[in-house]
C-alpha positions in Angstrom: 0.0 0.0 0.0 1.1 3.6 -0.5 -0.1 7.0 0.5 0.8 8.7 -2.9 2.1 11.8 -0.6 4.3 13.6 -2.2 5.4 14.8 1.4 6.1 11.4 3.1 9.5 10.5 3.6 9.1 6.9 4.4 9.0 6.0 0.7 5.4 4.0 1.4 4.2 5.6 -1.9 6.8 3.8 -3.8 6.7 0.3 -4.3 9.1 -2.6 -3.2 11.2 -2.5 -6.6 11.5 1.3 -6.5 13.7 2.1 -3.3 16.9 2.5 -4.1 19.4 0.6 -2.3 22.4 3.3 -2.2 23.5 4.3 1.2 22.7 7.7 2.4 24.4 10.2 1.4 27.5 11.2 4.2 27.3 13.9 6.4 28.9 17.3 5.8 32.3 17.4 7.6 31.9 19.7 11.1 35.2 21.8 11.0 34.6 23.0 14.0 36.3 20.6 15.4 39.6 22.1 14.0 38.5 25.4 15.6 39.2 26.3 19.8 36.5 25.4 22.0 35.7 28.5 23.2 36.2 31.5 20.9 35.6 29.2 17.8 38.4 31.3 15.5 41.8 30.2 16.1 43.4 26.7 15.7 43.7 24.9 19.0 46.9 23.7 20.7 49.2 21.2 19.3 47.7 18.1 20.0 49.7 15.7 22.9 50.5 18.8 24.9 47.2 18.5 27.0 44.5 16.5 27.4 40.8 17.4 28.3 39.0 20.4 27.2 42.0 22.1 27.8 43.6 21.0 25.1 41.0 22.1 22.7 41.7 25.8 23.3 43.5 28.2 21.3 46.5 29.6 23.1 44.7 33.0 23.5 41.4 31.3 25.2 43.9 28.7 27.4 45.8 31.8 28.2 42.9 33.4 29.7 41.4 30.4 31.5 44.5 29.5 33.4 44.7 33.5 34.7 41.2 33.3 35.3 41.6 30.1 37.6 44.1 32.3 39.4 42.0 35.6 39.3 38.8 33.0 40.8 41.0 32.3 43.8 42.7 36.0 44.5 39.3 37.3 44.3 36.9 34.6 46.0 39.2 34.7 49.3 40.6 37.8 49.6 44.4 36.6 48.6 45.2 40.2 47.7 44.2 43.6 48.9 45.2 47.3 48.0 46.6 48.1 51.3 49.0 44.6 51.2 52.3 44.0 50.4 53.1 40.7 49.3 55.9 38.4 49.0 56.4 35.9 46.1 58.5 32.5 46.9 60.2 32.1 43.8 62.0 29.4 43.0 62.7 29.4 39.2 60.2 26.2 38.3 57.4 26.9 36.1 54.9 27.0 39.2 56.5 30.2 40.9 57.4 31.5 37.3 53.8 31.5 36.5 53.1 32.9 40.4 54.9 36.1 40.1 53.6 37.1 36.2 49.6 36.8 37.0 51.1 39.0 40.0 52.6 41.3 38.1 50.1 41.4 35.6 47.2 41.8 39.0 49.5 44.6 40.0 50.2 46.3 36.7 46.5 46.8 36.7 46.1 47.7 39.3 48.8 50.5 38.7 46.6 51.3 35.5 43.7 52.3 37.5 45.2 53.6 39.9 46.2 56.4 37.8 43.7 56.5 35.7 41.1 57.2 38.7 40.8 61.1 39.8 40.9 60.4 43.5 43.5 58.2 44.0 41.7 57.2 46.7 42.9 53.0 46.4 46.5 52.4 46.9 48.5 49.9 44.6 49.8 46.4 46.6 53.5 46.1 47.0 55.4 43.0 45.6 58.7 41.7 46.6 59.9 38.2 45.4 62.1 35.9 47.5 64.6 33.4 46.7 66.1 30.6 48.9 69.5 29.7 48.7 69.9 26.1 49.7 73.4 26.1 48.5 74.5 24.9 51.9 72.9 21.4 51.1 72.8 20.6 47.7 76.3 19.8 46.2 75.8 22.7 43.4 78.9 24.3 41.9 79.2 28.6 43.3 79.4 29.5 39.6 75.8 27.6 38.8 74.3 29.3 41.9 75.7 32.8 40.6 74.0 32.5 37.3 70.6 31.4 38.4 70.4 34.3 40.8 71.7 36.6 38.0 69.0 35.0 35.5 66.4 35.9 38.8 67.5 39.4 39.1 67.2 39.7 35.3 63.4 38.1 35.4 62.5 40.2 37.8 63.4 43.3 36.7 62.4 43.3 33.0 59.1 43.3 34.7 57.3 46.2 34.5 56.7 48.9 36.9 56.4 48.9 40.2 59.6 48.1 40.7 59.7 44.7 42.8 62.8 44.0 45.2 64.6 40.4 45.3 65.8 38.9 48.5 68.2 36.0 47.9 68.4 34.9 51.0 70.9 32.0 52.3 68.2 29.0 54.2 71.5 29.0 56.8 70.0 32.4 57.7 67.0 30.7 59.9 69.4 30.4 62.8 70.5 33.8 64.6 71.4 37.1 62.3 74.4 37.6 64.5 75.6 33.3 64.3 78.9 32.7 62.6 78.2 28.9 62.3 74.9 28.5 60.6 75.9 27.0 57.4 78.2 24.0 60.0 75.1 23.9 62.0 72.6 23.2 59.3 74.7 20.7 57.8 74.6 18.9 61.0 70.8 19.2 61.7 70.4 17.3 58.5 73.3 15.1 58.7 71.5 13.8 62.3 68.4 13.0 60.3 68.6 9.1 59.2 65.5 8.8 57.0 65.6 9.9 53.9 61.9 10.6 53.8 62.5 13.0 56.8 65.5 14.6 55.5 63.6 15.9 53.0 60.6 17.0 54.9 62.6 19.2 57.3 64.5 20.8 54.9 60.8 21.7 53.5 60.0 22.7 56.9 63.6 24.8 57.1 62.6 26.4 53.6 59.1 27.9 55.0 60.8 29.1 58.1 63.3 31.1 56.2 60.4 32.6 53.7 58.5 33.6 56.8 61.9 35.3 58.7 62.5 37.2 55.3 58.3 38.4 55.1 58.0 39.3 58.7 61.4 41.3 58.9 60.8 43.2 55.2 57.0 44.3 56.2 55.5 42.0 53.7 51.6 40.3 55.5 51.1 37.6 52.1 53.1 35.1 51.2 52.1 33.7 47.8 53.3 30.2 46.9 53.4 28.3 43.7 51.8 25.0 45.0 49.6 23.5 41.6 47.0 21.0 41.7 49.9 18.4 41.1 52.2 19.0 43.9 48.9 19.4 46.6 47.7 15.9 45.1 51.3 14.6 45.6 51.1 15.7 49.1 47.4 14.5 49.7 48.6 11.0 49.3 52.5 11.5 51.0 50.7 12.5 54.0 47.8 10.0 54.5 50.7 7.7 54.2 52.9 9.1 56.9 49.8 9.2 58.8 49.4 12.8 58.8 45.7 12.7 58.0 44.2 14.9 60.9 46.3 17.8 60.1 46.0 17.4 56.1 43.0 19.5 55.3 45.2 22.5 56.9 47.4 22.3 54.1 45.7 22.1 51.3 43.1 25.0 51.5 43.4 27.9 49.5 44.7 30.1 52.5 46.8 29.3 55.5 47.0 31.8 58.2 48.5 29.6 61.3 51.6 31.4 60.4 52.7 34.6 61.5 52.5 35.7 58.0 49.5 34.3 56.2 50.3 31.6 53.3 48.2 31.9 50.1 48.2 29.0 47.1 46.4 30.9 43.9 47.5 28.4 41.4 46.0 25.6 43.5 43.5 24.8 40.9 46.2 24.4 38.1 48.0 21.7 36.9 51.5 21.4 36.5 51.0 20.1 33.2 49.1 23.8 32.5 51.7 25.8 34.1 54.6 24.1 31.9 52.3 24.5 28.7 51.9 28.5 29.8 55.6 29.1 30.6 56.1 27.6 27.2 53.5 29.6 25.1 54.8 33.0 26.9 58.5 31.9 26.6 58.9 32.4 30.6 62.0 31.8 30.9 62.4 29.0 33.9 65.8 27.6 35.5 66.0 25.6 38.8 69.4 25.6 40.4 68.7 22.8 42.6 66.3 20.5 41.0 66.6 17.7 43.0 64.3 14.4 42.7 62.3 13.6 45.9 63.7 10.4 47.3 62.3 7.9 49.9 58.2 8.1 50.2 58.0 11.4 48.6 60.0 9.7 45.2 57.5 6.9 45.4 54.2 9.1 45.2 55.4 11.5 42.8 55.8 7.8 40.7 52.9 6.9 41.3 50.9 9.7 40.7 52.4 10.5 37.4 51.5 7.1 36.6 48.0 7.7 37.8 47.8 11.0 35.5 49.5 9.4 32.6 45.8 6.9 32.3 44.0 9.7 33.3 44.4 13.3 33.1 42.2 13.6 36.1 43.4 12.1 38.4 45.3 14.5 40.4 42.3 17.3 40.4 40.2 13.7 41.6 42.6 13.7 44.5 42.3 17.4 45.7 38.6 17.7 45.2 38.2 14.3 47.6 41.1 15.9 49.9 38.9 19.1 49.5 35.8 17.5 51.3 37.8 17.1 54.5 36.9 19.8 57.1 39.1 22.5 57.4 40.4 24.5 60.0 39.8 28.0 61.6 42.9 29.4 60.4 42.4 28.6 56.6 41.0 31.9 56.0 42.4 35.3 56.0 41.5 37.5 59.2 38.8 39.8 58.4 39.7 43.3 58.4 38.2 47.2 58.7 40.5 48.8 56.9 39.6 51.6 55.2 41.5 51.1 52.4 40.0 47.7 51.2 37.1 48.2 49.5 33.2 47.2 50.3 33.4 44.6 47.7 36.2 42.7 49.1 35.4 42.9 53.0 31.5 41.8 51.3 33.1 38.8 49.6 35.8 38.2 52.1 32.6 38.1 54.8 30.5 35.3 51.9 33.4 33.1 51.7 35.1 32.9 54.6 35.0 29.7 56.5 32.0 29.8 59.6 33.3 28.8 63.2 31.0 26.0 63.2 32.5 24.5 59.9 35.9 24.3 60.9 38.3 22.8 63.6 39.9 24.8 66.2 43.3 24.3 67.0 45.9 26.0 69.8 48.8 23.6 69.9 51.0 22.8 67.1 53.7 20.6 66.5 57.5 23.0 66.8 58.8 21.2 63.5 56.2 21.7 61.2 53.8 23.4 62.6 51.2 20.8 62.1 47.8 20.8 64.1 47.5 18.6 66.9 44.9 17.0 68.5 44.8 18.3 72.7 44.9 14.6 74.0 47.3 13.8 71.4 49.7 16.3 72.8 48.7 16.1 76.6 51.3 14.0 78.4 51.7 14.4 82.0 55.3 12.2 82.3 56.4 14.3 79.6 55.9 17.8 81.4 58.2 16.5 84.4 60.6 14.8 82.2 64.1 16.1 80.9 63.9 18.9 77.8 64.7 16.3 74.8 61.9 14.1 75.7 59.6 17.4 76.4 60.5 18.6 72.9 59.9 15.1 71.3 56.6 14.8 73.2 55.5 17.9 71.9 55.5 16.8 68.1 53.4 15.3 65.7 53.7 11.6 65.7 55.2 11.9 61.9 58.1 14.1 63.1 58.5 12.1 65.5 58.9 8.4 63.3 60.9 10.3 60.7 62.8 13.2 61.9 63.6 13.2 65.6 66.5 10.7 66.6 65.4 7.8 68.7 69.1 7.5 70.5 68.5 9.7 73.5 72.0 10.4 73.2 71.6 11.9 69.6 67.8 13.6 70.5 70.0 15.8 72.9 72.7 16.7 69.8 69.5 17.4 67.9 67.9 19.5 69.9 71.0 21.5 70.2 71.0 21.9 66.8 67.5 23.4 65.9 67.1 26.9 65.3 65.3 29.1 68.3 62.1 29.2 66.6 61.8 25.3 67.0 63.1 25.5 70.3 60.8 28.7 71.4 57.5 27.2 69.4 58.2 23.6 72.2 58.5 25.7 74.9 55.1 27.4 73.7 53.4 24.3 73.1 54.2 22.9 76.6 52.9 25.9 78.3 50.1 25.6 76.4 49.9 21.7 77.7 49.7 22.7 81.4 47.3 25.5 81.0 45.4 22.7 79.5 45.6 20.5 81.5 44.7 23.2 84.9 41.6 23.8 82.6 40.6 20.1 82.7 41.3 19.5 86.3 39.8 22.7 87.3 36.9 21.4 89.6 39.4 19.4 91.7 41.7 22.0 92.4 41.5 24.0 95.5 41.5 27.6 95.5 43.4 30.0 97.2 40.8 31.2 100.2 40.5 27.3 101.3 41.9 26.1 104.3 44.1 23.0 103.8 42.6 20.2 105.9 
């Protein structure tokens, strides 16, 4: 039967011998696939240097996504105001290379409108960039050393005004100002270490004390790290498997403000894999004196995880958005302030995103090493408070620090201790007074007071 419509396209009005048994004709080809994802003009990336949607981008678009991951996290928790002065950790990787341009480029804005605004009324943030000199422990040759901090001092100023200052600043210089004997000292702190693991992880702890001395005595309140997606994933797993997982969501937040001076991460939703991809597009010149492979548990996870990324791209922004979930603490948010000079719309936004008392986790005792969180029983041991100073100090760590870094010879805990610079010693001494007025608090009600008689 057929309909004899003209209109029908289910060829019933033609009968069985009449339907054509050619294949349909193809499809037109969609060249849009050849064309960037977002602006739909330019020719992507070369294929093989990403994977995702990232890789689908022009290097205009991917440009501008990466700086708007970093200009998302600046702005969301009030990384950066007009009245700071911050300091970038430079190292010379791609990480801190990509750091300090998005802050130049923040501040050379903000230098724009500053002067194009009648006013004047909002002042420009200061930047100064730092650079560790860990010459002391890695066997590097004086004439390498010289010509990466010459390449730095170039870097930093071919950038454009506001001038920004350099500190190269020797990671011996954690022990006293006036000490003659830092570099033999250090040496020996390290040397007293056993694990390799731990070796490494105090001379991580070393390199933050050092960038907090040079912030705190050059008036800088931001330090801005370079820490990607990759390296926080890295560190999600290293912990958890030196059974550091109560005092993991402090590092891994956006802000850290346990520190005297407050410790940002605005690249911590970009991959390293972005950041090298960047540096290359933009020629950012990158050079890393002491590139030395992590070793022990640290070598293992990096392995792993690369592994893990090289059958999936995901995998380490998986990691951090499950480490993400984990509740945070009160000091993973900047302080909020009524200064005059920050604008309503960042004290209103600071105010939205800031993290609530009830959900976050208080914490007043630390561990002197690396200033880790510690739980109050955790840290609360009465044969400790009576005992000799070494075994004060070593109860008064995390239990990580103490596996991996403190000596177990009781002989050797007491070289140690002798060996640590005065913040370590002056943050144990901190933390035990912090123990007994603890522990008066808990046994309160069974104390007797003053105007009782003794009976």
């Amino acid at each position: 039967m057929s309909c004899n419509s003209s209109g029908c396209q289910s060829n019933c009005y033609k009968n069985g011998d009449q339907v054509s048994d050619s294949p349909p004709p193809p499809p037109a080809a969609n060249n849009s696939s050849n064309l960037c994802l977002k602006c739909k003009t330019n020719s992507p990336i070369t294929p093989g240097s990403l994977s995702g949607d990232e890789a689908r981008f022009c290097a205009d678009c991917f440009r501008s996504n990466i700086y708007g991951k970093f200009r998302l996290a600046v702005a969301s928790h009030a990384m950066i105001s007009p009245s700071d002065n911050v300091l970038v950790a430079f190292s010379g990787g791609p990480s801190s290379r990509v750091a300090l341009q998005f802050v130049h480029v923040l501040q050379d804005r903000a230098q724009k409108n500053f002067e194009a605004s009648k006013d004047k009324s909002l002042p420009v943030f200061g930047v100064g960039v730092a650079f560790i000199d860990e010459s002391a422990v890695y066997p590097v040759s004086s004439d390498k050393v010289d010509g990466a901090i010459q390449d730095m001092r170039s870097v930093v100023s071919n950038l454009a005004p506001p001038t920004k200052q350099l500190h190269v600043v020797p990671i011996e210089n954690i022990y006293a100002s006036d000490s003659s004997d830092g570099k033999d000292r250090l040496t020996k702190l390290l040397d007293a270490v056993n694990d390799a693991t731990g070796k490494e992880d105090l001379l991580l702890h070393l390199r933050m004390m050092a960038l907090q001395k040079v912030a705190s005595q050059n008036g800088y309140n931001r330090l801005i790290l370079g820490s990607c997606t990759s390296r926080i994933a890295c560190h999600v797993l290293a912990a958890t498997v030196k059974g550091r997982g109560y005092s993991l969501s402090a590092d891994i937040q956006y802000v850290d403000a346990r520190w005297e001076v407050p410790v940002v991460l605005p690249l911590r939703d970009c991959t390293s894999q972005e950041l090298n991809l960047l540096c290359h597009l933009d020629g950012l010149k990158t050079l890393q004196p002491f590139d030395s492979p992590p070793s022990g548990i640290n070598g293992l996870i990096s392995s792993f995880v690369n592994v893990l990324q090289e059958e999936n791209s995901s995998r380490e922004c998986t990691i951090l958005r499950t480490a993400g979930k984990l509740t945070p603490f009160e000091f993973n948010r900047i302080p909020e302030t009524d200064d005059c000079n920050v604008p309503l719309a960042i004290r209103r936004r600071q105010k939205r995103y800031n993290l609530k008392t009830k959900e976050s986790i208080s914490s007043e005792l630390f561990c002197p090493i690396c200033n880790a969180p510690l739980k109050n029983f955790n840290s609360l041991n009465l044969s400790s408070l009576k005992s000799c100073q070494s075994s004060r100090f070593n109860a008064a760590c995390c239990s990580s620090c103490q596996f991996q870094i403190i000596p177990k010879d009781p002989s050797s805990m007491e070289n140690f201790c002798s060996l640590l610079p005065q913040q370590v010693v002056d943050r144990a001494k901190h933390g035990n007074c912090s123990n007994l007025s603890l522990l008066r608090e808990q046994i309160q009600d069974c104390l007797l007071s003053d105007s009782e008689d003794e009976t």
